[in-house]
C-alpha positions in Angstrom: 0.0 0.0 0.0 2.4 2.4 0.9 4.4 1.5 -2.3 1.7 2.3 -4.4 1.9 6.4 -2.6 5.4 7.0 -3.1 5.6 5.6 -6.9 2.5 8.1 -7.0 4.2 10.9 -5.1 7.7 10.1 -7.1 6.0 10.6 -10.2 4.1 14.0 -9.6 7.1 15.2 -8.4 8.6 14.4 -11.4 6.5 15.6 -13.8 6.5 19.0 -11.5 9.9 19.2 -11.8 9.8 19.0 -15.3 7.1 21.4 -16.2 9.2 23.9 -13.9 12.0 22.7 -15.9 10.0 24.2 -18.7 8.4 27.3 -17.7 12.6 28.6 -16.8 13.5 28.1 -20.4 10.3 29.5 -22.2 11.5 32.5 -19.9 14.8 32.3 -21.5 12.7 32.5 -25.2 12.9 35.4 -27.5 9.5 36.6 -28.4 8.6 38.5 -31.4 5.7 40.1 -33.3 5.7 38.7 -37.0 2.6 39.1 -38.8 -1.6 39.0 -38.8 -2.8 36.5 -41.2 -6.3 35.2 -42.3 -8.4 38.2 -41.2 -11.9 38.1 -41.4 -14.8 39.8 -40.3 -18.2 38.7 -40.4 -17.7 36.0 -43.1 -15.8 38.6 -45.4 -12.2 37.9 -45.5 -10.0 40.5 -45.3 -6.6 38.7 -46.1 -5.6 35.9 -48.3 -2.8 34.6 -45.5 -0.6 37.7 -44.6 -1.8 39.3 -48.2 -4.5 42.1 -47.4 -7.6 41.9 -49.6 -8.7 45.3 -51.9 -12.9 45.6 -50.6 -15.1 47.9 -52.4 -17.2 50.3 -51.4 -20.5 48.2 -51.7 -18.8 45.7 -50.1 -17.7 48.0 -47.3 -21.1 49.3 -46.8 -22.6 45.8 -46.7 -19.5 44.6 -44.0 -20.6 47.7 -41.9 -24.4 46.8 -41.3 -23.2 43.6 -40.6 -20.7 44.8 -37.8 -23.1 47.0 -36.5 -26.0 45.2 -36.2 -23.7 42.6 -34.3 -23.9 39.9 -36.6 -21.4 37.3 -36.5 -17.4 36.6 -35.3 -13.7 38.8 -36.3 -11.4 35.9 -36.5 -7.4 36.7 -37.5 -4.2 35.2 -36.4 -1.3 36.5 -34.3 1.9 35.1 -35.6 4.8 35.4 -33.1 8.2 34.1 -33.6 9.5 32.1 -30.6 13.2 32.1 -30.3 14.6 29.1 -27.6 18.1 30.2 -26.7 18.3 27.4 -24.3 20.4 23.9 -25.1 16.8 21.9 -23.9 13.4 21.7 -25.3 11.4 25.0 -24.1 7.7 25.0 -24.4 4.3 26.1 -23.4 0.7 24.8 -23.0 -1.9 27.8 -23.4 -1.5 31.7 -24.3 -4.4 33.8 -23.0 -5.0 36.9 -25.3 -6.7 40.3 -24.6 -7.3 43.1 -27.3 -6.9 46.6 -25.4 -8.2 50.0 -27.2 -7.3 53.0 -25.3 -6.2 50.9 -22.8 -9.9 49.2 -22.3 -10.2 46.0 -22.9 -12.6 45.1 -26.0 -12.2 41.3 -26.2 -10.1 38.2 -24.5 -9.7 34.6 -25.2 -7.7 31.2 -24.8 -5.6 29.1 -27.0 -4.8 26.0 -26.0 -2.1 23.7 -27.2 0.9 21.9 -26.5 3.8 23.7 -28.4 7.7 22.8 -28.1 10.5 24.7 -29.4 13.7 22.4 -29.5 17.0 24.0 -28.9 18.5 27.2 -30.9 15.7 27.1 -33.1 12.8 29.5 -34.3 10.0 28.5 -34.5 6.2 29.9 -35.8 3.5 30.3 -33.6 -0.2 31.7 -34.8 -2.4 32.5 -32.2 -6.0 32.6 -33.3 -8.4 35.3 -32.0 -11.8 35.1 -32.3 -14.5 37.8 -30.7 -18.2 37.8 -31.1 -19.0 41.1 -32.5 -22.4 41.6 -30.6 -20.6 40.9 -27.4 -17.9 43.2 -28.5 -20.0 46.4 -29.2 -22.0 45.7 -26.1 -20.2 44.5 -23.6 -18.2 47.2 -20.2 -16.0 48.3 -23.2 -18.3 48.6 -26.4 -17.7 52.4 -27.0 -14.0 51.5 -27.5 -15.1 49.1 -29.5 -17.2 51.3 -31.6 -14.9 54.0 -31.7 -12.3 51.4 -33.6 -15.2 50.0 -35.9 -16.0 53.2 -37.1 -12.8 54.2 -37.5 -12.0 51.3 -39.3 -15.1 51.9 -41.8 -14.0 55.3 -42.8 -10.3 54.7 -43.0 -9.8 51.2 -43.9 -7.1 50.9 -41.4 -6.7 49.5 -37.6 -5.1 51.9 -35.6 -3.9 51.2 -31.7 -5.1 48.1 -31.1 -3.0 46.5 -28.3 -2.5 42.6 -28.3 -1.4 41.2 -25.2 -0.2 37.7 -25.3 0.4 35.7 -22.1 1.8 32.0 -21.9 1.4 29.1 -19.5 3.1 26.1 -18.6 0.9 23.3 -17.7 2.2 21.6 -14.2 -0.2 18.2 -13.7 -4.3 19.6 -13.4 -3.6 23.5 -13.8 -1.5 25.6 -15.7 0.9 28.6 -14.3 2.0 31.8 -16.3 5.1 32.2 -17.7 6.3 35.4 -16.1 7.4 36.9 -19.5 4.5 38.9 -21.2 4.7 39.8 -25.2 2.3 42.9 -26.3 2.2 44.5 -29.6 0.2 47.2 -31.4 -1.4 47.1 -34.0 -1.3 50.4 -36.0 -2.0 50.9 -39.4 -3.0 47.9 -40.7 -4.6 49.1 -44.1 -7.4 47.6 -46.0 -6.7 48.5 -49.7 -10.1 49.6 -51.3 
């Protein structure tokens, strides 16, 4: 009986101790802002990959009453470069996400899966974010929210949009935060007409 709690007790400790192991070298990881691919909002895409798409008016005006009236999802992907500088395996489990506007908070989410960067190596990362539009233009923040939709209908372009990007290490049933943080800002991503 009292075999059977110390191979148990031997083995979470070891897998603790490995998942620390972890979370020290994704700290020692270079992380960098790439790219947005695959853009799309409310069924229209807006990029072909990392290619932005030209949108005509009509098709502007027809994207708008669908933003407003709060009528389906903004998908795109947040490609970050992941640098392990580290002679071991560095990896993570989950990255949290939150899109700030004026420093408010207009939408957050969770990606979950189990990436490994092996030694010296770079490796590509895209973090897909999805946000409901009617809970976006309603929600504590929507008139940050509308302030960049509207923006974005007259200009064609996102401007100060703040991604933050958080990543955890899972350690057995729960999952800890790497200490490093990455944020980026969007500015000026155009939308050729």
């Amino acid at each position: 009986m009292n075999t059977k709690w110390i191979i148990c007790f031997a083995t979470a400790l070891f897998l603790t101790s490995c998942s620390i192991a972890r979370l020290k070298r994704f700290e020692k990881c270079d992380v960098s802002f790439k790219s947005i691919s695959d853009a799309q909002v409310a069924g229209m895409k807006l990029q072909n990959g990392e290619k932005m798409l030209k949108i005509n008016m009509m098709d502007l005006l027809a994207l708008s009453g669908k933003v407003f009236s709060g009528n389906g999802e903004a998908s795109l992907n947040i490609n970050l470069l992941i640098k392990n500088n580290d002679h071991k395996k560095a990896g993570l489990d989950k990255v949290a996400w939150s899109a700030c506007v004026n420093e408010s908070e207009i939408a957050d989410g969770v990606f979950k899966k189990h990436i490994i960067v092996k030694p010296g190596e770079i490796q590509q990362v895209s973090v897909p974010l999805e946000v409901d539009l009617k809970e976006m233009l309603s929600g504590d923040n929507a008139s940050a929210a509308q302030g960049l939709v509207t923006s974005f209908m007259k200009s064609g372009s996102v401007k100060g949009v703040k991604i933050k990007v958080r990543p955890y290490v899972k350690f057995l049933f729960f999952y800890v935060k790497v200490p490093k943080e990455f944020e980026t800002t969007l500015d000026d991503v155009k939308i050729p007409r």
